[in-house]
N, C-alpha and C positions, 0 to 999 in steps of 0.2 A: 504493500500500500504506500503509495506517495506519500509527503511530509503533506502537501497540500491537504488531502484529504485524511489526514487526522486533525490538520488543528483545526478544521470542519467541524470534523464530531465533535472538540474540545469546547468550541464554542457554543455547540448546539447543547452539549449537557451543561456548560459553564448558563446559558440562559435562561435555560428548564428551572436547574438550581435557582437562581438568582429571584425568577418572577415567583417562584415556591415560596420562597423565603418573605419576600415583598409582601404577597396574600395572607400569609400566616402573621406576619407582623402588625400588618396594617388590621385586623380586624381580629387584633384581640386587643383588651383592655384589662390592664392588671390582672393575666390568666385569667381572664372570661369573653367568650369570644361573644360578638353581638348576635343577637337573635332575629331571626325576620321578622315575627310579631310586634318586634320593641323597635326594628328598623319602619314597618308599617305606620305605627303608633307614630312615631315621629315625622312620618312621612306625611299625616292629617292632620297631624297638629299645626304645620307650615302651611296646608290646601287652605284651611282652617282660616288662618292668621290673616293669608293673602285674600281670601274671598271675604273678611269680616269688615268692607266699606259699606258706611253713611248712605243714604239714597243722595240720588242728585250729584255725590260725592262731596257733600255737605260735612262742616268742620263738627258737624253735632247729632248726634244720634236723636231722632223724636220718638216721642213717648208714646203707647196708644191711645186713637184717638186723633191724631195729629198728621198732618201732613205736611212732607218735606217736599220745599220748594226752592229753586236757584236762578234770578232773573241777572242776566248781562248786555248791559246795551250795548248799540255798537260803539265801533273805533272810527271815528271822523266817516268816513262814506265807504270804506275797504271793508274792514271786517265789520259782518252783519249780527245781530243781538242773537243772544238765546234763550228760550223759557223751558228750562223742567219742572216737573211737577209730579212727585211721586216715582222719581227715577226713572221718568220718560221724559226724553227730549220731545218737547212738543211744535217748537218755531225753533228754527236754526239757520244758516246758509249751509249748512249740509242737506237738509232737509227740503231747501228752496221752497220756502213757503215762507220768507217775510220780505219786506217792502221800507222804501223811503217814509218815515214820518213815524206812527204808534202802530207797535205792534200788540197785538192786545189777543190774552185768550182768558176763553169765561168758563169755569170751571162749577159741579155744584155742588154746594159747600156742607151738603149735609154727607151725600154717597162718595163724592170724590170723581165722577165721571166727566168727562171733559164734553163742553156743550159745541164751544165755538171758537177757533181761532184766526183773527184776519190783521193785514193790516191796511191803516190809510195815511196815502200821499196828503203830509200836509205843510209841502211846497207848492204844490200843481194841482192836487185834488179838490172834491168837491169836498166842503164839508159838511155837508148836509148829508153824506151817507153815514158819517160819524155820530152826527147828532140822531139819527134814526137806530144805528145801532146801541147808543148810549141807552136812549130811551126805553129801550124794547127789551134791555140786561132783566133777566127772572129775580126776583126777591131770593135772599142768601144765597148768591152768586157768590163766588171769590171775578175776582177781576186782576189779574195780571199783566201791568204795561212792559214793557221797554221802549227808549227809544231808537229812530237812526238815523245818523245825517241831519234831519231837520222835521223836528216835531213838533214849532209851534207856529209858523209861519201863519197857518189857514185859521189856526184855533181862533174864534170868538168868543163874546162874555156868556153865552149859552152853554159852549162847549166846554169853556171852564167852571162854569157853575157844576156843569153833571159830571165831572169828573171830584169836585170839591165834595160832592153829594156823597162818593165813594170812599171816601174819607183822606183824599188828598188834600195837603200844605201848602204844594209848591203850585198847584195846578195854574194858580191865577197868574203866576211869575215864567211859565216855561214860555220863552222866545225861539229865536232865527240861532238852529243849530246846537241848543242847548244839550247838554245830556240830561238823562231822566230814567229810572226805574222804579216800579210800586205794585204793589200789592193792594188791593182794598175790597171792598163788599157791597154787592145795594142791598140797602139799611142797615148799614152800619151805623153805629150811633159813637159819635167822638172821632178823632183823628188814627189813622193808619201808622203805627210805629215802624211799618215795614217800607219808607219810601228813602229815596237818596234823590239830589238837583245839584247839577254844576251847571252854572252862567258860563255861557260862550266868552269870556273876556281874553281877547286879543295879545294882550303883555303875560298873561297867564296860563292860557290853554297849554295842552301837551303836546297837540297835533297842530298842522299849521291850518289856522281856523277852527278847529274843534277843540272841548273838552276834551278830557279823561275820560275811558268810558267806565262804571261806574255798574258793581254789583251787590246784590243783596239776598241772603238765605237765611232761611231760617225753620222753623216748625209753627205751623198754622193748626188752631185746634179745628174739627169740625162747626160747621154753622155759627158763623158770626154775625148775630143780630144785637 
């Protein structure tokens, strides 16, 4: 036999040996070697860990009883707002189904079943389909806005009164390319803790001509009357 092919072999059991060793080392622990059940066990406990997120992916777990919401308006006219609600994205630009102005979805606030989601141009739009919508929201509605681009251009003292109705703060103040996010109810009674407003201010903004855009989440109990 060639020198070649022995230090073949030498190598071949020098390997055998070597990965032996490595296997028997690596999976034992102070003379006890691991078990597959406790390998398992450890294995669900991480499935576990990694699947134990928030709805919405909210910083807060909510209670029963309660639903978890996440509104994000847009970024200057690029990136489009988002509304979930109960760990369903409902309005998104992945979704394509929001629009220049308020995006708004009506939600019902006793079962949780989502009624209506639209939105309206209120640069260019009419607003009078706005104010038809407003007026037509069912009694303990949840009503979820955000804004994009430009949300108050079209609005009138009608259209911010029915949104005031809702238990909005800012409603009467939201101008030409404001950001805006809220949450609120018809008949609600007292103001909506769940709202956020940043003024279009030019030496201020973050984008050139826009606000910040501007989020809010949190847990909403059933039926707000």
């Amino acid at each position: 036999m060639r020198l070649s092919g022995i230090l073949r072999i030498v190598a071949i059991i020098f390997t055998l040996m070597t990965t032996w060793f490595f296997t028997h080392t690596y999976f034992k622990s102070a003379g006890k070697t691991i078990r597959i059940r406790g390998f398992l066990d450890f294995s669900s406990k991480i499935t576990s860990e990694k699947h134990s997120r928030n709805k919405c992916d909210n910083s807060k777990k909510c209670e029963k009883d309660f639903f978890a919401f996440k509104i994000t308006s847009g970024a200057a006219n690029v990136v489009g707002p988002s509304i979930c609600f109960e760990d369903n994205i409902l309005m998104s630009g992945v979704k394509n189904n929001i629009g220049r102005g308020l995006n708004i979805v009506l939600v019902d606030g006793v079962t949780g079943v989502v009624k209506q989601q639209k939105y309206f141009d209120m640069f260019s739009g009419d607003i009078n389909t706005l104010l038809e919508f407003l007026k037509e929201i069912p009694e303990s509605s949840l009503v979820l806005v955000a804004s994009f681009d430009d949300p108050g251009s079209k609005l009138n003292p009608e259209a911010r009164k029915l949104l005031t109705d809702l238990g909005s703060t800012h409603a009467q103040n939201i101008g030409f390319r404001d950001s805006w996010v809220f949450l609120g109810a018809k008949g609600m009674k007292g103001k909506s803790p769940f709202e956020e407003f940043l003024k279009n201010t030019p030496d201020q903004n973050k984008y050139d001509g826009w606000p910040e855009a501007l989020r809010i989440e949190g847990c909403i109990p059933r039926k707000i009357i």
